[in-house]
C-alpha positions as CSV (number, residue, x, y, z in Angstrom):
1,X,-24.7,-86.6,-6.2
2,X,-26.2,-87.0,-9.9
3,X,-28.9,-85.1,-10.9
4,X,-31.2,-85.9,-13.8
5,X,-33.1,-83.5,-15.7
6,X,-36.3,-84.4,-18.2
7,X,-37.8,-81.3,-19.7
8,X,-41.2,-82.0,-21.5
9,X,-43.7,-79.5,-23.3
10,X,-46.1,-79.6,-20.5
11,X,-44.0,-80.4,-17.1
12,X,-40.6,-80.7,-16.0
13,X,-38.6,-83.1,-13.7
14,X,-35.3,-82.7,-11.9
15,X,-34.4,-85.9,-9.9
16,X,-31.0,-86.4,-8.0
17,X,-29.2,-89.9,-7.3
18,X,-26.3,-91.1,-5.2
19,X,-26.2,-95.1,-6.5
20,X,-27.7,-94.2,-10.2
21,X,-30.4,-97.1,-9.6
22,X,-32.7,-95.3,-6.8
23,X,-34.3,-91.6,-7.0
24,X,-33.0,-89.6,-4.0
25,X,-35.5,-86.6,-4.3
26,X,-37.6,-85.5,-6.8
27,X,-39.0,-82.2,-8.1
28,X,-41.8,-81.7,-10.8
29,X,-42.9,-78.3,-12.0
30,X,-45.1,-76.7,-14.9
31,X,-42.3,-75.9,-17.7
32,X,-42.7,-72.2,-18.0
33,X,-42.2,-71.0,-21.7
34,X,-40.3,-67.8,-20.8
35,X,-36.9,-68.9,-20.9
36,X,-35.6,-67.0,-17.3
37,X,-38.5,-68.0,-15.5
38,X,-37.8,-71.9,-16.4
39,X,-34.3,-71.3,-15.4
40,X,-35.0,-70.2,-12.1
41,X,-37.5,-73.1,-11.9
42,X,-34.5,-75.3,-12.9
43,X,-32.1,-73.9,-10.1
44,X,-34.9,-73.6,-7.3
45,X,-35.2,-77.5,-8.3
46,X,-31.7,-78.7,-8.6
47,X,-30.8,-76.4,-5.2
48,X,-33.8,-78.4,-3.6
49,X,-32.6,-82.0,-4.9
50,X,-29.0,-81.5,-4.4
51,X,-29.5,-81.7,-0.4
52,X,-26.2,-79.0,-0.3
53,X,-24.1,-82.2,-1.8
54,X,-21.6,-81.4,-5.0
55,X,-23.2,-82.8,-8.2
56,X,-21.0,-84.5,-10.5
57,X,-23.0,-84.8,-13.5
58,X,-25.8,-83.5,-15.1
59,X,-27.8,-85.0,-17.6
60,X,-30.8,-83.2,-19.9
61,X,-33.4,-84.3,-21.7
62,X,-34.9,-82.4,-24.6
63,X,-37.3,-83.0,-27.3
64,X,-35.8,-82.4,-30.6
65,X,-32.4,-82.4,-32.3
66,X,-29.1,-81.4,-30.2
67,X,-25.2,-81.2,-30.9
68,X,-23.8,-83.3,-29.1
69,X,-20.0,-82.6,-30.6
70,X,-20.4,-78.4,-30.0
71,X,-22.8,-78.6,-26.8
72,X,-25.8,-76.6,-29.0
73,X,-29.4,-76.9,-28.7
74,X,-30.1,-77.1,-32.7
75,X,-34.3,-77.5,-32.7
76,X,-36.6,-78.1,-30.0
77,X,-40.0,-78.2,-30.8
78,X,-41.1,-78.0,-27.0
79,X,-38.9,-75.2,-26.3
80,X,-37.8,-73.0,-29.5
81,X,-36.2,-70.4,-27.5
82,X,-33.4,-73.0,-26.8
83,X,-32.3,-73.5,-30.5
84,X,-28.6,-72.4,-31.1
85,X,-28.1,-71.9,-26.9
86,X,-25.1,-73.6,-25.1
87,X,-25.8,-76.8,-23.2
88,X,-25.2,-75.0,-20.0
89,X,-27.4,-72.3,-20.6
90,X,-30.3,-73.6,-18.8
91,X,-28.0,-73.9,-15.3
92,X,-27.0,-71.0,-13.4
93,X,-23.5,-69.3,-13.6
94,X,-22.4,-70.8,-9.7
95,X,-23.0,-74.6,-11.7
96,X,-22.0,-73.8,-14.7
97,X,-18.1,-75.7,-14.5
98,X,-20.1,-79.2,-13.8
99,X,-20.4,-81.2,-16.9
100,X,-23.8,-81.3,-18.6
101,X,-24.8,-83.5,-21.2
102,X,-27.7,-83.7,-23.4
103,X,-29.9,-86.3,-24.9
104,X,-33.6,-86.4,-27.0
105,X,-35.9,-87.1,-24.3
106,X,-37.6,-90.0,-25.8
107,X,-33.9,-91.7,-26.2
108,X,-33.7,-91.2,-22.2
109,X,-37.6,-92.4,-21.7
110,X,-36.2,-95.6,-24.0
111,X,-33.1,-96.1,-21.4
112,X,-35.3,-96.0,-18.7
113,X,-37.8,-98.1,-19.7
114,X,-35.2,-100.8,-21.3
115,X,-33.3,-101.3,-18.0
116,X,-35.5,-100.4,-14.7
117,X,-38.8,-100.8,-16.7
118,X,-40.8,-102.9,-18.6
119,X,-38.0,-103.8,-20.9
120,X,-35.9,-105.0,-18.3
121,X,-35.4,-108.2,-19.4
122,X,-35.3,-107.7,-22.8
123,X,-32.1,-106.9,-25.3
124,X,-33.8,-105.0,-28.1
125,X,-36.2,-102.6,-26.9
126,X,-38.5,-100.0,-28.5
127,X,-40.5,-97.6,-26.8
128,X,-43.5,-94.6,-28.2
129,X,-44.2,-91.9,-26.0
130,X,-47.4,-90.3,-26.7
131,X,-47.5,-87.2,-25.6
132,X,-48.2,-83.9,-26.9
133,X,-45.5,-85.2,-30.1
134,X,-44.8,-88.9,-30.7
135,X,-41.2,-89.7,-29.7
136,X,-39.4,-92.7,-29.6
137,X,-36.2,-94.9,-29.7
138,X,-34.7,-98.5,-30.4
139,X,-32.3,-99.8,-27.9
140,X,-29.8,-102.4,-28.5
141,X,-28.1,-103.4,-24.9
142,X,-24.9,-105.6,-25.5
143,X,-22.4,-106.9,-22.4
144,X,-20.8,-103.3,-23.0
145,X,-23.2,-101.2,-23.0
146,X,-26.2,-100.7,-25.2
147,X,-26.6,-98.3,-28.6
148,X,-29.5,-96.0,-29.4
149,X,-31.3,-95.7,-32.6
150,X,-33.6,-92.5,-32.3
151,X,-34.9,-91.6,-35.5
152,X,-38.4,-89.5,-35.0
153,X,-40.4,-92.3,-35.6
154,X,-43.6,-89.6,-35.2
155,X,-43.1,-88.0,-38.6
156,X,-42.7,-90.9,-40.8
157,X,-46.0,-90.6,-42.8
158,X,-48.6,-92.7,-42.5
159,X,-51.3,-91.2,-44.7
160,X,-50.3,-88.8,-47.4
161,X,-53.5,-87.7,-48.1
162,X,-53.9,-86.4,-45.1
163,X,-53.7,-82.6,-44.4
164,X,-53.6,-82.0,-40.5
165,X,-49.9,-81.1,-40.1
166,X,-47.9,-82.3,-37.1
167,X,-45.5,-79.8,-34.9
168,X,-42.7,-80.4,-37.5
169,X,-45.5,-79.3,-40.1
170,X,-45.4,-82.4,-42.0
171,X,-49.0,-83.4,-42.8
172,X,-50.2,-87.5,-42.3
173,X,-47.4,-88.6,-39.7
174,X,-47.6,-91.0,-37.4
175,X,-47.6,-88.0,-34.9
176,X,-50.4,-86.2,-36.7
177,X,-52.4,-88.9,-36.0
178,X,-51.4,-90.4,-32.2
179,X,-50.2,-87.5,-30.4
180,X,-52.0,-86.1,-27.4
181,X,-52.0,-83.0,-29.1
182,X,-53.6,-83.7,-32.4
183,X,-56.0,-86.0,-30.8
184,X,-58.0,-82.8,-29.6
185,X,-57.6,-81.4,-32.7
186,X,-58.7,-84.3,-35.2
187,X,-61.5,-85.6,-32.7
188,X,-62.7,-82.7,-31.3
189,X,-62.3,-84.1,-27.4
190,X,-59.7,-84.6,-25.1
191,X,-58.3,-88.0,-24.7
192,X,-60.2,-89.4,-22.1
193,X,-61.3,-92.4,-20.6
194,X,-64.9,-91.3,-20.9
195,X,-65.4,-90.4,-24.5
196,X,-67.1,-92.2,-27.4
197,X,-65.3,-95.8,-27.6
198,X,-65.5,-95.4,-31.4
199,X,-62.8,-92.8,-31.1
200,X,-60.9,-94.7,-29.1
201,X,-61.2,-97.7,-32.3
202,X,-60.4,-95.4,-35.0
203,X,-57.5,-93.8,-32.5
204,X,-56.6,-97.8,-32.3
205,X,-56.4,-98.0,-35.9
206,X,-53.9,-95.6,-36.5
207,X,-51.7,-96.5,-34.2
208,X,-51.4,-100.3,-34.7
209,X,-50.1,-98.1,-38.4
210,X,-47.4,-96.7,-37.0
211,X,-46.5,-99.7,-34.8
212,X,-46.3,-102.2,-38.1
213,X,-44.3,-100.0,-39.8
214,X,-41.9,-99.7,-36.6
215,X,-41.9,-103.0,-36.4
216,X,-41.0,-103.9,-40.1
217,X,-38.4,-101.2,-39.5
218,X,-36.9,-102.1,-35.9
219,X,-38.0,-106.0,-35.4
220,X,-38.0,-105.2,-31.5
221,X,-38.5,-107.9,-28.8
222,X,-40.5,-105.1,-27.4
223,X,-42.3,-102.2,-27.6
224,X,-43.1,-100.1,-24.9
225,X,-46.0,-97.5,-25.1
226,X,-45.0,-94.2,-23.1
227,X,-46.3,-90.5,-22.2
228,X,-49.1,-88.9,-21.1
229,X,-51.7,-90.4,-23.2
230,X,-50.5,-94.2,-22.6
231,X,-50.3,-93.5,-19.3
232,X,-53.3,-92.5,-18.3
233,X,-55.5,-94.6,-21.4
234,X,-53.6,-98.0,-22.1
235,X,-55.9,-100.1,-21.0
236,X,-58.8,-98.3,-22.9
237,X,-57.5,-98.3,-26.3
238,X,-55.0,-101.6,-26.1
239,X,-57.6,-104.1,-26.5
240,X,-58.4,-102.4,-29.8
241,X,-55.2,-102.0,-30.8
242,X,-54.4,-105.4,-29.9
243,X,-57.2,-106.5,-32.2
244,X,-56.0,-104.5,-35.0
245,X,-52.6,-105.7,-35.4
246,X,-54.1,-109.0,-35.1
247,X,-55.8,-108.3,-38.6
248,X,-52.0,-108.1,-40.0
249,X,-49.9,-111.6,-40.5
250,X,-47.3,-110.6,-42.3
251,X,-45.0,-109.8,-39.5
252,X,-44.8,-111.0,-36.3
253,X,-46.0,-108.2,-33.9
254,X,-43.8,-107.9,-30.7
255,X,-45.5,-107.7,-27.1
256,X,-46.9,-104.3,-26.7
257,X,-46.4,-103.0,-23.1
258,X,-47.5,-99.8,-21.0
259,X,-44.3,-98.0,-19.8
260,X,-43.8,-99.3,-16.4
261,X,-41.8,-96.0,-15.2
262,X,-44.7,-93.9,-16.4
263,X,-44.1,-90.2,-16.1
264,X,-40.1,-90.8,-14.5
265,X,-39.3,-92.8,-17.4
266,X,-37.0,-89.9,-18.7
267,X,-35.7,-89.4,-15.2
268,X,-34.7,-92.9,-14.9
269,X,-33.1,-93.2,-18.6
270,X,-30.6,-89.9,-17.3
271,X,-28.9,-92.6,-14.8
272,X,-28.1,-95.1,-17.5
273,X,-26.6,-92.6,-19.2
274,X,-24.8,-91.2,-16.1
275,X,-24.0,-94.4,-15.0
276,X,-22.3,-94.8,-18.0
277,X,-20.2,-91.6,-18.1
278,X,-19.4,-92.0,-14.5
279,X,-17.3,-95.0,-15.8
280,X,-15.6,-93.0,-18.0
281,X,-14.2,-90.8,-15.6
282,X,-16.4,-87.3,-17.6
């Protein structure tokens, strides 16, 4: 049994697999902020998942930066009480002698999304998630294997001039501006289907920023719009945002897609990746 771990600001996930294609059982709690009480979350879960069958893997995702080399939580955003903590922390002591390895969680949504979701059949694939941050990753898939370019696309700066600051507390970033978070904050209302459409225009505007600018950077074949607020609003504010980027001709805008995997996106990404180190024997 694999199990497959996606730990977000506002909820958690622990999924197990046999075949690293098909979810066996899955688990989703309320991430508790008090470190102990989300580690007996995580073991209630993993014990409930497991079905009493050894795990051979385990495989994390995290917002933030990890080390991947000395098995450290460096910064997580989400979840400060994690930075400079062993990988294995988070498990109890009876699992801690099975492998764990770690990965940004918008790297994992990417994985999932570019081979069991809407960039399936695609070779170089970007996906957003917009969520209470703006995460994100490129993926290049090869005959080998695939690469991942995660580089915080929320806090490149879009405006400078700008002065709401995003959770990094870097003021005009992409993230300041299209996060679920902010969105409260800079409109004054929840992100929600029924609000004032004008928000959902100027909302629109900003992001078809941050999407040119990806694009320019990454030249993806596609890019996939995840998280909370996608999910639940894509087809609200796409037609805007569709006629925004139109308004650009410079570049060539890729198709813009609604994460197909929606909330398990992360889940999903965790069996690439443990599909992959399966192979290797780890």
């Amino acid at each position: 049994m694999y199990i497959s771990i996606d730990i977000g600001k506002s909820s958690t996930r622990v999924a197990s697999t046999q075949n690293l294609v098909d979810i066996h059982k899955i688990i989703k709690f309320s991430t508790d902020q008090n470190l102990e009480e989300q580690k007996k979350l995580l073991a209630d879960a993993i014990y409930n998942v497991r079905d009493n069958q050894d795990i051979k893997l385990i495989v994390l995702g995290v917002t933030g930066v990890v080390d991947k080399v000395n098995k450290k939580f460096i910064k997580s955003p989400n979840f400060p009480a994690l930075d400079g903590l062993n990988f294995n922390f988070l498990l109890p002591e009876v699992l801690r002698h099975i492998p764990i390895y770690v990965e940004n969680d918008a790297a994992l949504g990417a994985l999932g999304e570019a081979y069991f979701g809407s960039g399936k059949s695609k070779s170089l694939v970007a996906y957003l998630t917009l969520s209470s941050g703006v995460g994100g990753a490129l993926i290049l898939k090869g005959k080998k294997g695939y690469n991942i370019i995660s580089s915080e696309p929320g806090h490149h700066i879009i405006c400078e001039l700008d002065n709401l600051v995003d959770k990094s507390g870097l003021s005009g970033t992409f993230e300041s501006y299209c996060s679920g978070s902010m969105f409260e904050t800079r409109y004054g209302v929840k992100p929600q289907r029924d609000i004032n459409q004008e928000i959902w225009k100027t909302y629109a505007r900003h992001l078809s920023t941050g999407i040119i600018n990806i694009t320019a950077l990454w030249r993806p074949e596609v890019i996939i719009l995840g998280g909370g607020l996608s999910n639940y609003n894509f087809d609200i504010f796409y037609p805007y945002l569709s006629e925004e980027l139109k308004k650009q001709s410079f570049f060539v805008i890729p198709g813009i897609k609604k994460a197909l995997l929606e909330d398990n996106s992360g889940v999903y990404g965790g069996f690439v990746l443990l599909d992959i180190l399966s192979e290797k024997n780890l």
